[in-house]
N, C-alpha and C positions, 0 to 999 in steps of 0.2 A: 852496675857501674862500679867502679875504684872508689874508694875511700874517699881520695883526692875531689874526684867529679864534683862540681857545680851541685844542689838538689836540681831535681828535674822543675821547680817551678819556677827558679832563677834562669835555668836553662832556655825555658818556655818563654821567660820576659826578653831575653836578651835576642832569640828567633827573629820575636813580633816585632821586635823595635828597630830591626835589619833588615826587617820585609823579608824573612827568609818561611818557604811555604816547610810546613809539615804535619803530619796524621796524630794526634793523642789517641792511644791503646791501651785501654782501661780493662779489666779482667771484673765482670762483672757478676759472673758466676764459676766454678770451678766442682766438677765431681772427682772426689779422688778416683785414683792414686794421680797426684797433678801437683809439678812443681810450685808451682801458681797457687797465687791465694786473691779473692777478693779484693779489688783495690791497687793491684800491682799495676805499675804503670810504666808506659815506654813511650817515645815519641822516634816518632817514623820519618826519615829527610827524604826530600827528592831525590836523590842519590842512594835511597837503598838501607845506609846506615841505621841502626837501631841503636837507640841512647834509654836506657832503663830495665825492667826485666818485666816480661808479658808472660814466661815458660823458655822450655828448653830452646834446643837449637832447632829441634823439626818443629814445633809449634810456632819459634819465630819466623822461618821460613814461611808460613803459610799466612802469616800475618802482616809480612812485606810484601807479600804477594797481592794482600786486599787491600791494603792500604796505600799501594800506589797508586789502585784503583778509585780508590777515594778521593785522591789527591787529587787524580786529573779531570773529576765527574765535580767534585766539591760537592759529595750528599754523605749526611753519615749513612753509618749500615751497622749493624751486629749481626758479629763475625762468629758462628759455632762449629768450633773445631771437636771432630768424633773420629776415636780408630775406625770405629764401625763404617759401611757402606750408608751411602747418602739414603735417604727413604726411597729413592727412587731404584736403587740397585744397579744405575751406571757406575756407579765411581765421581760420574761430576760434580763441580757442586751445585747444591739447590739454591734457587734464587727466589725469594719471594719479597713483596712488597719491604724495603728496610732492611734484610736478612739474609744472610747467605750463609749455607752449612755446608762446608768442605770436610771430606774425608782423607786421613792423613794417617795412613796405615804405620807409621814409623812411630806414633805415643805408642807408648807402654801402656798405656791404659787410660782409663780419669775421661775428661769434657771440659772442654773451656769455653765461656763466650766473654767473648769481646768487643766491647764498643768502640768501633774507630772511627774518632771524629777529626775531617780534616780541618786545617786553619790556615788559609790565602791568606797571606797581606793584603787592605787596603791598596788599591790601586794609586800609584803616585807618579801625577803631571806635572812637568816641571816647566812653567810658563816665560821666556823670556821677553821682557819688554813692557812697555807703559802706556800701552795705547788704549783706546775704547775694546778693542778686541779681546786684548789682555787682560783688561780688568772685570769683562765678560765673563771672561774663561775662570776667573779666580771667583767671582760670583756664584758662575752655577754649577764649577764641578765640587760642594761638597754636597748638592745637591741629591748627586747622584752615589754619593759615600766616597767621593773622590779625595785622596790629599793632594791639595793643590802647595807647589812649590813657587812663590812668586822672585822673578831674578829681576830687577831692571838693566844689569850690563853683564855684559858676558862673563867676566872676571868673577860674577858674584855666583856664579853655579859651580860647585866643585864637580871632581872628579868620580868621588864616592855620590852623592845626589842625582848622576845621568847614570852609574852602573847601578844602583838601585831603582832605575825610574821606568816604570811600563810606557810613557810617552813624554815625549819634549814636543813644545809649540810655541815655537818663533814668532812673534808677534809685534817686532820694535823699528819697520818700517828700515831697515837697512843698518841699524846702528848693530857691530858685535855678531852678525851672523855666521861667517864661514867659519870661525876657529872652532864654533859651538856644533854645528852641523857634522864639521868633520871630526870633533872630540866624540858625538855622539854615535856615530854608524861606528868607530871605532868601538864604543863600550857595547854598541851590541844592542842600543834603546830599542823596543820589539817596534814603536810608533815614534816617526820623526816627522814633524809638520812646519811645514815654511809657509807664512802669510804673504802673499805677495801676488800682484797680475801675473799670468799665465808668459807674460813677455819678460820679466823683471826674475820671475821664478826659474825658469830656463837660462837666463845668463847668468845668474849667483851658480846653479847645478853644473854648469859649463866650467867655471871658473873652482870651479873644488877640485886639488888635487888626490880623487877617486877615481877606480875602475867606474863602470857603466854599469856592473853589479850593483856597489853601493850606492854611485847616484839613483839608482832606481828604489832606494829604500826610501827616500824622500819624496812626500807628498807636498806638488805646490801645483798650485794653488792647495793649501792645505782646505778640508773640510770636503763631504759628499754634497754630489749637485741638491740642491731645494730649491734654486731660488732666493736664496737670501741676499740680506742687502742691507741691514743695519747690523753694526756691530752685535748685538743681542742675536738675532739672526744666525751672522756667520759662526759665532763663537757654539750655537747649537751644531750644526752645519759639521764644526770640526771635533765635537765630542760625541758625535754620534760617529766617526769615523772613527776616534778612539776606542769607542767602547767593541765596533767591529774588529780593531786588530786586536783587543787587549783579549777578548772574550772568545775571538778565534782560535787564540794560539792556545797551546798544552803548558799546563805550568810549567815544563820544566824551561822554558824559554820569556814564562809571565816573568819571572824575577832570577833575582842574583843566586844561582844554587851553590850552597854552601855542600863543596864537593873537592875531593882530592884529586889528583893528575890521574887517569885513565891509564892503565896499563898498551900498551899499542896493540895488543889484539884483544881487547875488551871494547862488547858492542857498547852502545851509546848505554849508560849508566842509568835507572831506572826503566826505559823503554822497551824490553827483552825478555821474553819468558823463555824457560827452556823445560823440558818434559825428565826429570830423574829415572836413569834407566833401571834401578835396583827396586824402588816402589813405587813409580811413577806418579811422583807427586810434579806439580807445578810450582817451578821457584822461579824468583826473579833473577834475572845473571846482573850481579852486582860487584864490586871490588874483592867484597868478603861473602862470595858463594863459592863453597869449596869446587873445585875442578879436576880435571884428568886427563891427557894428552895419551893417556895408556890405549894401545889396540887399536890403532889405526890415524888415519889421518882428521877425524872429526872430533875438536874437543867434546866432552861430555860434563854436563853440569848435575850437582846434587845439593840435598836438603841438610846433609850433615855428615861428618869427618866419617861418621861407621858407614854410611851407603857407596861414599869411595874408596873406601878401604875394603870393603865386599866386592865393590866393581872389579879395583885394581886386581884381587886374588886371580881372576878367571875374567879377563875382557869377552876374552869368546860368546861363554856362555848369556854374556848380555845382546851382545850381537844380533844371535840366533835369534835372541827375543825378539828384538826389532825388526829383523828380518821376516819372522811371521806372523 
């Protein structure tokens, strides 16, 4: 990091408290020759970014790579980076219970292991309204480790509160709903839930000036069928539907990813692996994974500045590679 940088554990507070999800990569052993010492730390964004130092640029390479795995699994793992061939003699990496040992023919030498532990935000629901249902909802979702946002009028939910929030749940019997419905499929909320009879729920969704896309991201009658029928009831009824979208989805869509504008021909940002044709290591195609447009029509992605600067020397001969 710059001089400038935040320390990384101001860095870390200011994340958690934006709901923003990311990987902590702790260097937990190191054999020389290894840039990396004991202790070095970095933190890993949904987006790819690397904020601290874990090792070189081919070592970070392979630790974006597991750590966005991390991310969207939410299990830790230690991570054992070796020049050498995996114990198995494919090249892949080895996977066992907690652990994964990837081989990264591009160190110069040394072993690193690294602990990558992910950290989700807290799920946060953002309740409108004051009724038996709402205050339901505000009852039993910390139950479930939920942050609950309680609003009683529309006015009182800001803008930042629905683009931070895994689900909104309309619950105020007609007062305040459309501006909030249609503020929220605009920010993109993954869970949008409307309380209301199945007659009453279809004419509010009629009446939103939405495609039929977005009206279909709203559930109304909100909550899965059980049966219920007292407010305690229905308010399980619709956090058990929360927890299937929220726990559905892949992080990079659980919260607000703290990510730059996407280049127009860059695939979807964290989601994307690509094979490096100079050492055939596995990187993630991110903002800042070096590239090459050289030798044909098919970009080619890599682990570090020298394996495209190798590529670019002779395209061909990478080529032939792949070709047999």
């Amino acid at each position: 990091m710059s001089p400038s940088a935040p320390p990384l554990e101001a860095r870390m507070a200011e994340l958690t408290g934006r709901h923003v999800p990311f990987v902590k990569a702790t260097v937990v052993r190191a054999r020389r020759p290894a840039s990396a010492r004991p202790g070095d730390t970095a933190l890993v964004l949904a987006d790819g970014r690397v904020e601290g130092f874990v090792g070189g640029a081919c070592a970070e390479a392979t630790v974006r790579v597991q750590a966005l795995r991390t991310l969207r699994s939410g299990e830790s793992l230690l991570l054992r980076i070796s020049p050498e061939e995996t114990a198995d003699g494919t090249g892949e990496p080895v996977v066992e219970e907690g652990a994964v040992s990837v081989a990264n023919p591009c160190l110069s030498g040394g072993e690193l292991e690294i602990f990558l532990e992910p950290l989700r935000p807290v799920p946060r629901v953002v309740v409108l309204g004051e009724s038996p249902i709402a205050r339901a909802l505000a009852a039993f979702g910390p139950v479930l480790g939920y942050e609950i946002t309680e609003a009683a009028y529309a006015d009182g939910i800001t803008p930042e509160e629905l683009a931070g929030s895994q689900a909104l749940v309309i619950a105020s019997h007609g007062r305040g709903e459309e501006p909030v419905l249609v503020s929220a499929v605009r920010a993109g909320v993954p869970y949008i839930g409307l309380v209301a009879s199945p007659r009453r729920g279809a004419a509010v969704l009629d009446a939103l000036p939405l495609g039929a896309e977005d009206r279909a991201r709203i559930h109304t009658p909100a909550g899965l069928w059980i049966g219920a029928r007292t407010p305690g009831e229905i308010a399980v009824s619709i956090l058990a539907e929360v927890i299937h979208a929220v726990r559905g989805r892949s992080v990079e869509v659980e919260v607000e990813v703290e990510a730059p504008p996407e280049t127009p021909e860059s695939p979807a940002t964290g989601s994307v692996t690509a094979v490096d044709p100079v050492c055939g290591m596995t990187v993630s195609v991110v903002d800042s994974t070096p590239y090459s447009d050289e030798g044909g029509d098919e970009r080619r992605w890599f682990c570090c500045a020298g394996c495209r600067a190798a590529y670019e020397k002779d395209p061909a001969r990478y080529a032939k590679a792949d070709a047999s």
